[in-house]
C-alpha positions as CSV (number, residue, x, y, z in Angstrom):
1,X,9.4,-134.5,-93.2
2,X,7.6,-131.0,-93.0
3,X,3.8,-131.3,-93.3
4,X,2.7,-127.6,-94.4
5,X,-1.4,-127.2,-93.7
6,X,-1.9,-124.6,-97.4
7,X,-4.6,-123.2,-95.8
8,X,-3.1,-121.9,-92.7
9,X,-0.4,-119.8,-95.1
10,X,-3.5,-118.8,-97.1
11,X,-4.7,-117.3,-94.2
12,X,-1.4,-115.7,-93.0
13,X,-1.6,-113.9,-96.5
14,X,-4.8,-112.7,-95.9
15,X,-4.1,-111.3,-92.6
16,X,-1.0,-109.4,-94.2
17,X,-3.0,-108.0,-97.3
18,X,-6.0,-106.6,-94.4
19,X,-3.2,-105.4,-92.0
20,X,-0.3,-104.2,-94.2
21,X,-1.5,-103.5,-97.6
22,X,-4.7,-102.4,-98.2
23,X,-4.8,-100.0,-96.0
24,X,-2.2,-98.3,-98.2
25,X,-4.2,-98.7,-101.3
26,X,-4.9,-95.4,-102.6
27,X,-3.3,-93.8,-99.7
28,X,0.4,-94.2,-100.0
29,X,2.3,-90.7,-99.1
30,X,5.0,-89.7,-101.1
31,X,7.7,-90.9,-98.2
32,X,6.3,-93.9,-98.2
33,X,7.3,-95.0,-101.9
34,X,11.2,-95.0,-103.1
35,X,12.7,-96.2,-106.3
36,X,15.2,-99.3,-106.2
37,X,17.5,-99.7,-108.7
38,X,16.1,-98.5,-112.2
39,X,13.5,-95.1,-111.9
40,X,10.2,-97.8,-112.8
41,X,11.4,-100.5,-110.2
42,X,9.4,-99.0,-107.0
43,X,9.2,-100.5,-103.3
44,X,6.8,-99.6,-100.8
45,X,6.4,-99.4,-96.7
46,X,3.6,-102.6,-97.4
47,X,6.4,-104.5,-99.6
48,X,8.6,-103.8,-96.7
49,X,6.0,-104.7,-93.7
50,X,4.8,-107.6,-95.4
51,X,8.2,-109.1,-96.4
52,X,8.9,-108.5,-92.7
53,X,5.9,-110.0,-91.5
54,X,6.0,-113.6,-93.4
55,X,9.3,-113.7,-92.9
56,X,8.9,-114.1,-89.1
57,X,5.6,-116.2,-89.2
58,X,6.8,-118.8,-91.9
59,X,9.8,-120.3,-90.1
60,X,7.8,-121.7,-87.9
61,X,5.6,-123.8,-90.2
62,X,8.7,-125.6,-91.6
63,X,10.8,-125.9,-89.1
64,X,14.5,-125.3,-90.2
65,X,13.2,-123.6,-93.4
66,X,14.7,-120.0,-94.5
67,X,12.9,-117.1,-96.3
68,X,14.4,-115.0,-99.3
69,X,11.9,-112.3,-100.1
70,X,12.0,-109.9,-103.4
71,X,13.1,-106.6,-100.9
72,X,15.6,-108.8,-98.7
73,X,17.4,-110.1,-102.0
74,X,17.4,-106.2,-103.3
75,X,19.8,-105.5,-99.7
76,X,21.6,-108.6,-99.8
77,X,22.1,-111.0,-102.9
78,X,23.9,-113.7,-101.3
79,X,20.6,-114.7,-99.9
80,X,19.5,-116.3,-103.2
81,X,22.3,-119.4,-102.3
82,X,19.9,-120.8,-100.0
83,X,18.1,-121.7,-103.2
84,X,21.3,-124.0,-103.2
85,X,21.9,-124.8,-100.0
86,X,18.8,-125.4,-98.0
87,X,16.2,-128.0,-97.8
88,X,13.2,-126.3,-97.5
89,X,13.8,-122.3,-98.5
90,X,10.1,-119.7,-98.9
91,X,10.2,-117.3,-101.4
92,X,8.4,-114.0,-100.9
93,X,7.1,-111.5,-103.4
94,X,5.0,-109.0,-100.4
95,X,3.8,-107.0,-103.7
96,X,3.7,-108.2,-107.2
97,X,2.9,-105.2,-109.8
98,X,4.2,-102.5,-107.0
99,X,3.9,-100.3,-109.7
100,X,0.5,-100.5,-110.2
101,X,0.1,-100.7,-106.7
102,X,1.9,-97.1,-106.2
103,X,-0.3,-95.8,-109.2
104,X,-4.2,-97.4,-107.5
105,X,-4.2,-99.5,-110.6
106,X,-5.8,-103.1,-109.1
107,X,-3.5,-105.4,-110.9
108,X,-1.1,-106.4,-107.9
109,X,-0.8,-109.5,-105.5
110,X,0.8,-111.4,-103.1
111,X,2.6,-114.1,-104.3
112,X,4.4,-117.0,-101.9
113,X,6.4,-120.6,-102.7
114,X,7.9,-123.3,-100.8
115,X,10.5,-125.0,-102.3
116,X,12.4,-128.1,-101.6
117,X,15.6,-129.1,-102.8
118,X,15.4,-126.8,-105.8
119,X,11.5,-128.3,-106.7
120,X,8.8,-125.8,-106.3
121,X,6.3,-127.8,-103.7
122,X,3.4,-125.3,-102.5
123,X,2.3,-122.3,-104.1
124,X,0.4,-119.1,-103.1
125,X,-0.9,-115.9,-105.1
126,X,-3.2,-113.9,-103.7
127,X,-5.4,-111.5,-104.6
128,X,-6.0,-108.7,-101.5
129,X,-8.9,-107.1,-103.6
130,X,-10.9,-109.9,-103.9
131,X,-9.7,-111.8,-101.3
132,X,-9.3,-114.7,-103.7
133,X,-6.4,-116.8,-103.4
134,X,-5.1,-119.2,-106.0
135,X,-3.0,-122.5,-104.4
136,X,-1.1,-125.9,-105.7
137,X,0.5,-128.6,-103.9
138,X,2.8,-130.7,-106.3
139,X,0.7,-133.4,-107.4
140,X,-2.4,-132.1,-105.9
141,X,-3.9,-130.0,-108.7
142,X,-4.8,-126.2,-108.4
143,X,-7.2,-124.8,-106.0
144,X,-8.8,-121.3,-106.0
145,X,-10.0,-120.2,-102.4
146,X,-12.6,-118.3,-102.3
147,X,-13.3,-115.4,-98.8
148,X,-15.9,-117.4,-97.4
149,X,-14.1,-120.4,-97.3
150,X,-15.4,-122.2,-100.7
151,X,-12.7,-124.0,-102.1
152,X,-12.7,-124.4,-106.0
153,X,-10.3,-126.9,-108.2
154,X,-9.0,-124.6,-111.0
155,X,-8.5,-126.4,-114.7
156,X,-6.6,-124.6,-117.5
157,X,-9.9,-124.8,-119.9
158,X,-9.2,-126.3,-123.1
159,X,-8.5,-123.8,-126.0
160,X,-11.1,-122.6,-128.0
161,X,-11.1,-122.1,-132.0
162,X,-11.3,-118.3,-131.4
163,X,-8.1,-116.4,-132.4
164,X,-5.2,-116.7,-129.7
165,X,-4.1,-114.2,-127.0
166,X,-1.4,-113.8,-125.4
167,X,0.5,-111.9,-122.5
168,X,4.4,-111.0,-123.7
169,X,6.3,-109.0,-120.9
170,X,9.5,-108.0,-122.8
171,X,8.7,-107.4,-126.7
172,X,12.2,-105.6,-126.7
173,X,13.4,-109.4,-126.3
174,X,14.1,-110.5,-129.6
175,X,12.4,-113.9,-129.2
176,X,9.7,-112.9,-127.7
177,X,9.4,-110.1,-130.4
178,X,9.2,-113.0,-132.9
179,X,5.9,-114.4,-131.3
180,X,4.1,-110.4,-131.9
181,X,2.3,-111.1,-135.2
182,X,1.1,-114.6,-134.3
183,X,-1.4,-113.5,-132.0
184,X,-4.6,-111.3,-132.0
185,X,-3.8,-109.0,-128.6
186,X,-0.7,-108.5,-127.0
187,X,-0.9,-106.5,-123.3
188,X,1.3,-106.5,-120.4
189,X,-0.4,-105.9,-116.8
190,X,3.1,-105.4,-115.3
191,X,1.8,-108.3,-112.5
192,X,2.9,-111.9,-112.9
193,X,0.5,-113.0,-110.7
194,X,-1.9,-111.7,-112.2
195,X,-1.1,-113.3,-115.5
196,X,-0.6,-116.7,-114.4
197,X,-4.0,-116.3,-113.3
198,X,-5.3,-115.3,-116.6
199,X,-3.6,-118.2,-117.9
200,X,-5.2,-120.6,-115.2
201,X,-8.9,-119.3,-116.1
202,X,-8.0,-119.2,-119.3
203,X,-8.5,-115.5,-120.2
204,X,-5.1,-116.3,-122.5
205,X,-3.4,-118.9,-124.1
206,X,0.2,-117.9,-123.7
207,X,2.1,-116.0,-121.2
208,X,5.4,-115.3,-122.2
209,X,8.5,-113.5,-119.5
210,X,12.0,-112.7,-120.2
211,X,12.9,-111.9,-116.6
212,X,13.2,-114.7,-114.5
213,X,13.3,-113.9,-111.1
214,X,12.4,-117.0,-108.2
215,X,9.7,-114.7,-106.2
216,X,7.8,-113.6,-109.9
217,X,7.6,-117.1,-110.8
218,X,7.8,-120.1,-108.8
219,X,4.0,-119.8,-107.7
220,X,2.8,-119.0,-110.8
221,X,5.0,-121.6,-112.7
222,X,3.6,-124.6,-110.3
223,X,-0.3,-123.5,-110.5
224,X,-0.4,-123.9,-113.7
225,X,1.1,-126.7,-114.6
226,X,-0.8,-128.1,-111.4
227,X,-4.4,-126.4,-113.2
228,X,-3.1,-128.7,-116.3
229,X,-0.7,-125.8,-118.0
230,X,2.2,-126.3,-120.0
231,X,5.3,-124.0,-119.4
232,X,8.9,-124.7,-120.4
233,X,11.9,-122.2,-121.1
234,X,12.5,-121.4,-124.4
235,X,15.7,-123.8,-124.3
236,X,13.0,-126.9,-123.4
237,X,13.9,-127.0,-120.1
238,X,11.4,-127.1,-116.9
239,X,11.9,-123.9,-115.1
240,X,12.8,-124.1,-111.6
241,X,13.7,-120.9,-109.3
């Protein structure tokens, strides 16, 4: 059985965010940023150093265990099978919101899951401006780590009688579309990490994604329902990466 210390991967993202991306904050040159795939879909030298960075460190917590990262999958596909295959299998997003990364917008993060057996175990998004990092262990609750050390157990708060908010990523899908005029603000910080936070503290009441993909998602998805969350697929179904 793998025994994972949270805090030691909690400190190998902050040693990433200091080393690999914020010294890029603001400063990225123009060779240093590239479009992948679509013309708003952007990767960075720090998504590529820090993908490359946990994904030699990692291994070696969980013995056996493989890494798919959000810039490996874009070279190679077939690496999403070990979400199949493999007992214990990390998923990497180095920079969620790369986007507003590129753009000095402060709505980005780095966001980290274990997974076993298809279950989403252990949990990471960090926050390199803050130095914040949000954690769950399955059946452990959520946990928000503060920079000095503080650790704080995070509850989704219970909603209040004020109008609802919500956070809907794709209005262009029609379901989602549906849900526009039931709520009093609609916005989109182009970070899932950062929503599922906002959805943890309770800044909204609903955060709502069409795209799916393991490395935007598994964290967040197991935070909050660890914080005392609710989140299904629109079929009913649990989601799982």
């Amino acid at each position: 059985m793998v025994s994972i210390d949270p805090d030691r991967v909690s400190a190998l993202l902050r040693e990433a965010s200091a080393q690999l991306i914020l010294p890029r904050y603001k400063k990225l040159t123009d060779d240093e940023v590239r479009k992948k795939g679509g013309a708003n879909n952007l990767v960075t030298i720090a998504d590529e150093e820090t993908e490359r960075f946990l994904a030699g460190v990692l291994p070696d917590l969980a013995p056996g265990s493989k890494v798919i990262g959000e810039e490996g999958v874009a070279a190679d596909d077939s690496l999403l099978d070990y979400l199949a295959g493999e007992d214990w299998v990390w998923i990497v997003d180095p920079v969620d919101g790369t986007a507003n990364f590129v753009h000095g917008r402060d709505q980005f993060c780095c966001m980290l899951a274990l997974v076993h057996r298809g279950e989403t175990v252990f949990g990471w998004v960090h926050d390199p401006l803050s130095g914040n990092t949000l954690l769950a262990e399955a059946g452990s609750g959520a946990h928000m780590a503060d920079p000095s050390g503080h650790d704080h157990v995070r509850r989704v708060p219970a909603p209040s009688s004020s109008a609802l908010n919500s956070m809907v990523a794709a209005l262009y899908n029609k379901e989602l579309a549906a849900l526009k005029g039931k709520f009093a603000r609609i916005q989109w910080t182009g970070c899932a990490g950062h929503d599922y936070w906002s959805a943890v503290e309770g800044r909204v009441h609903v955060v709502a994604f069409r795209n799916l993909k393991p490395w935007d998602h598994a964290p967040g998805v197991l935070i909050h329902a660890e914080a005392g969350g609710y989140g299904r697929l629109l079929s009913g179904e649990r989601y799982n990466p």
